[in-house]
N, C-alpha and C positions, 0 to 999 in steps of 0.2 A: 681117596687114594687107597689104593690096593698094597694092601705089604706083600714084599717076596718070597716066595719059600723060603723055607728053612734052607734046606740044600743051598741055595744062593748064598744067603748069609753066612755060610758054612764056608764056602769056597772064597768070598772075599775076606772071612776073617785068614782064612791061611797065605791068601797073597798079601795081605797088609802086614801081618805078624812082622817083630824085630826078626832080624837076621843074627843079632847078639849085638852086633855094631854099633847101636844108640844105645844099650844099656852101658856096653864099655865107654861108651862118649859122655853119657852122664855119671858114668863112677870119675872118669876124668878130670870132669868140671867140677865135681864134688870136692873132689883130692885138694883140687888149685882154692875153691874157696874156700875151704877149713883152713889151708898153708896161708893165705891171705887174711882171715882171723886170727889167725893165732902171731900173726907177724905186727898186724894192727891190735891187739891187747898186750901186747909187748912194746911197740911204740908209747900207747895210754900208758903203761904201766912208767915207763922213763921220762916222758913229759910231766906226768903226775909227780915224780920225784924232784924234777926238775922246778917244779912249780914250787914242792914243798919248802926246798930250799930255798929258793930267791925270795917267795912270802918273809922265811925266821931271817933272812941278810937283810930285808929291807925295814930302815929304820922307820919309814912311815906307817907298817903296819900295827895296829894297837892289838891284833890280836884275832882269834877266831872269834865269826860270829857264832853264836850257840844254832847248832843245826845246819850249819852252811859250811861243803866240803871246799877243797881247793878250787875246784871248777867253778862256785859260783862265787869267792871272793875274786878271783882271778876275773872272771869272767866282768865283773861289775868295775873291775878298775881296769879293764883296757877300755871297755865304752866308755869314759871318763876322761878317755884320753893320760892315763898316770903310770898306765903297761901296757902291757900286751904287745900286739902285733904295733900300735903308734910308737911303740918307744924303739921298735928296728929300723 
């Protein structure tokens, strides 16, 4: 296979080039997915409180396990069927 001129290469790099309009479309998308992080770490941040508290009200809990945050006692007693999503 023969490569093309330089020249050629030249002239398709300028018809292919942005026009501005995909860089403005990816600063866009960017914008909405930070806004969409920052909205879901603020969720986690409320569910996690949320969680904290219903753990220290519920009298079956004996307590933290050493190294295990809310998500993973939480976590071990909804598959257990004793919270979580089974007790809605």
């Amino acid at each position: 296979m023969v490569a093309p001129p330089k020249s050629a290469l030249v002239a398709l790099a300028k018809l292919s080039g942005s026009s501005g309009r995909a860089l403005a479309g990816r600063a866009t998308s960017l914008r909405i997915l930070c806004d969409q992080l920052e909205h879901t770490r603020a969720n986690l941040a409320r569910l996690e409180a949320e969680i904290k508290q219903l753990i220290a009200s519920d009298p079956g809990v004996k307590g933290e396990a050493p190294g295990a945050g809310v998500w993973t006692q939480n976590g071990g007693r909804a598959t257990r069927g004793t919270g979580g999503c089974d007790a809605l």
